[in-house]
N, C-alpha and C positions, 0 to 999 in steps of 0.2 A: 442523580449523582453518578459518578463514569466509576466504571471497576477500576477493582486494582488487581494488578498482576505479580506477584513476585516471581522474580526469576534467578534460580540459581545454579548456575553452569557449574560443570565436574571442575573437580580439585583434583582429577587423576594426571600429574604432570608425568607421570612411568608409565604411562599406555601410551607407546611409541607409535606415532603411523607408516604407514607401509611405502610412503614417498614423503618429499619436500619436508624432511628433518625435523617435525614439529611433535605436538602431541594431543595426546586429549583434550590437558585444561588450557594450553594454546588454543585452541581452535572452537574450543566451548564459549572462552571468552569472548571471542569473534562474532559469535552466531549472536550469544545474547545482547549483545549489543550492538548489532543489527534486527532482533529482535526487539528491543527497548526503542528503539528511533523508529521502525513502522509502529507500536502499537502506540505512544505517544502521539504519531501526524494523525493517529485513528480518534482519538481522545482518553486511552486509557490512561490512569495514572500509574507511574510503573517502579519498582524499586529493585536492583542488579546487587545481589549478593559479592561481597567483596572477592577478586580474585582469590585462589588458595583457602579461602576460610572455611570453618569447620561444619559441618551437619550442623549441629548443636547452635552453632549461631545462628547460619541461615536460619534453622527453623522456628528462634525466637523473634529474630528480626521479621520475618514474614510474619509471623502470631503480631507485632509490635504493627505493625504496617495496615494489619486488618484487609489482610489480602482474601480477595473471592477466587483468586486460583494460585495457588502454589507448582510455579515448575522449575524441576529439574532439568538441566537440559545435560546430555550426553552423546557421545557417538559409540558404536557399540562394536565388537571382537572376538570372532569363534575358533577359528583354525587357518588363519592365514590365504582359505579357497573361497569361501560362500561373501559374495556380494552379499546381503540377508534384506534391504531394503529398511524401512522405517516399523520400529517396535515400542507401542506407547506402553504405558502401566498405570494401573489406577487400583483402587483398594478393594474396590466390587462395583456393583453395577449402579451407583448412585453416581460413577465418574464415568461410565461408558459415550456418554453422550457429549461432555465434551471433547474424548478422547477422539473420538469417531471422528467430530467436528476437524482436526487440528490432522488427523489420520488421511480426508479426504482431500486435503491441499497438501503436504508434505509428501506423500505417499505417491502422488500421482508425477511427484519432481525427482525422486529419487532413484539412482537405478535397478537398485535389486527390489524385486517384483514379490518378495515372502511376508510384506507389511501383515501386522499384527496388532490387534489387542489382548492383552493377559490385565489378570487380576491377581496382586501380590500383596502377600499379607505381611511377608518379612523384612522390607523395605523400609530405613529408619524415616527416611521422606515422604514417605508415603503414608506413614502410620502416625506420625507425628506434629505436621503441621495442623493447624486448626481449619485452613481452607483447603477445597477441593484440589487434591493434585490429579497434576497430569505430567507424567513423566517420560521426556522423550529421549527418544534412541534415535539417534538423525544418523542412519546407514552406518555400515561397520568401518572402520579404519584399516583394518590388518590386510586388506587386499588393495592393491593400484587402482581399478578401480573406483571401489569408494572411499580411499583416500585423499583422490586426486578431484573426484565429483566435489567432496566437503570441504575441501579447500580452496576449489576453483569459485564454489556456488552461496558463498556463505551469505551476499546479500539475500538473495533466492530463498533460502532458510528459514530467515527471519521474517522475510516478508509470508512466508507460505503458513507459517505458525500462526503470524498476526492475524492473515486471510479466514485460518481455522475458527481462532476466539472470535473476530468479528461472525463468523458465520452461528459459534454457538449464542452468543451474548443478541443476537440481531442486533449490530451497530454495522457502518455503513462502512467498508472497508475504501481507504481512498489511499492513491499508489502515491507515490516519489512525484510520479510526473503532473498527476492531477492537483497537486496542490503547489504549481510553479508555473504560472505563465510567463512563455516567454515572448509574447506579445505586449504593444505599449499601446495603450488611450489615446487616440487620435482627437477625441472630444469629448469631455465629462459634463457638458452642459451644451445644449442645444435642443433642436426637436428632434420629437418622438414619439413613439406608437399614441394614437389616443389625441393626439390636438389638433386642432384643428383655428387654421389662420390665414393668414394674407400671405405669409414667410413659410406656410407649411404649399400653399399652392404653387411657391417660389422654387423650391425645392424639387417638388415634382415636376415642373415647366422642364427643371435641368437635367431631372434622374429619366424625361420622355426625350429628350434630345440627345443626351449620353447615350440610350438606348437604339435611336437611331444611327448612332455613328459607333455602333457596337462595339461601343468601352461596357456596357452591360449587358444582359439577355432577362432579366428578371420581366415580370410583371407586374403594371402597377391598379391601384385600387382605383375603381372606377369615379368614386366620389372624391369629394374634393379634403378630405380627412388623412392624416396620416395611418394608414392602417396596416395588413398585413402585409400587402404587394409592397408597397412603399418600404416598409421596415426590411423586407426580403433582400429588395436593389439594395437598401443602405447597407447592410451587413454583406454582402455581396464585394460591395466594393470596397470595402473594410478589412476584407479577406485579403479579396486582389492585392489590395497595398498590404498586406502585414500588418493589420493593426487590428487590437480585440475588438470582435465584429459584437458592440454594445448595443446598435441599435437606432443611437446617436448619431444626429446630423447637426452638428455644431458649424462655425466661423472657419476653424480647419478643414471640414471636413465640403464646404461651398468651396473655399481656395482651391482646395487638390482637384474636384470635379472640375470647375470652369477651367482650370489651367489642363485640364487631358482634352476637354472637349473644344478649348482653342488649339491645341498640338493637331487637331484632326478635320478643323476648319480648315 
């Protein structure tokens, strides 16, 4: 069963930042959902506290939800001088561990270098949801700085929090880009690794002769099986053209060969 995550970004829309005219629960909202879209392509199941809404809600809605981590997310404000870097909160040491987790990917993206864990007892969020909080400080606002880093960086954010959960949950963190190829199937049926034929020795005849008129450089399997040399040249020249190197040596994928290796006759 995938965790659940609730997240519930600040409702402080009066904590003004220090550039680009916005605020806290501006840019809270931002994070968390860019938060909610990495830990979702991860498999979490995730639930985003309504903009502006109160404690009191979120933290029945998260108890409703049957959330395994409850977080707040915030950006954090000392004196208008100290970048402060990333400052998590948890209730005591039964949440240090994921804190740590979420601390070691945020912390390391952020610019002010004073990253912290504390243990708060007075925090309505923290004392009151029924699942484990982790409540983050994502760098201070009140200096150029880190106001202009949290605004510039809010993809970055959210993927760096998700990085963390996945890190404490062991679930396999997978990026934006790993879940989007932008490569097309040149052939979803044909041969491959493992058979062995009359059409598989066919193949090779073409992938030993492409090789001499050096449209490839692989090497091929000495028997007459399709094995690893053989899959190596296919996916090889699979690449070369642009196309997901599957392994496949389909009806396409004979046209496009014979037609290079006549361009070179």
């Amino acid at each position: 069963m995938s965790k659940r995550i609730y997240l519930s970004p600040s409702n402080q829309r009066n904590n003004t930042y220090a550039t680009g005219g916005t605020n806290e629960m501006a840019q809270c909202d931002k994070i968390a959902k860019a938060t909610e879209t990495a830990l979702k392509r991860c498999g979490f199941e995730v639930k985003v506290g309504k903009s502006g809404d109160t404690m009191q809600n979120r933290c029945n809605e998260s108890d409703n939800f049957k959330a395994d981590i409850h977080m707040p997310i915030h950006t954090n404000a000392y004196n208008g001088k100290v970048t402060g870097g990333t400052r998590i909160f948890c209730l005591n040491s039964n949440g240090r561990k994921a804190c740590q987790a979420v601390l070691n990917e945020l912390g390391k993206i952020s610019p002010g270098t004073a990253d912290s864990i504390t243990y708060q007892t007075g925090l309505y969020e923290i004392n009151v949801p029924k699942a484990l909080t982790v409540y983050v400080e994502c760098e201070f606002h009140d200096t150029k700085t880190g106001a202009d880093w949290i605004r510039n960086n809010t993809s970055k954010i959210g993927e760096a929090i998700c990085k963390g959960l996945c890190s404490y949950f062991g679930v396999t963190y997978k990026s934006a880009t790993s879940t989007v190829s932008s490569k097309k199937v040149l052939d979803s049926q044909g041969y491959k690794k493992g058979q062995n034929s009359d059409g598989v020795l066919a193949i090779k005849e073409l992938l030993l002769l492409a090789k001499s008129l050096k449209i490839h450089n692989q090497g091929m399997d000495e028997n007459g099986g399709f094995g690893d040399g053989t899959e190596k040249a296919v996916n090889g020249l699979l690449k070369k053209w642009g196309y997901e190197p599957n392994g496949i040596a389909g009806d396409n994928f004979i046209k496009k060969l014979t037609a290079g290796i006549k361009k070179k006759i």
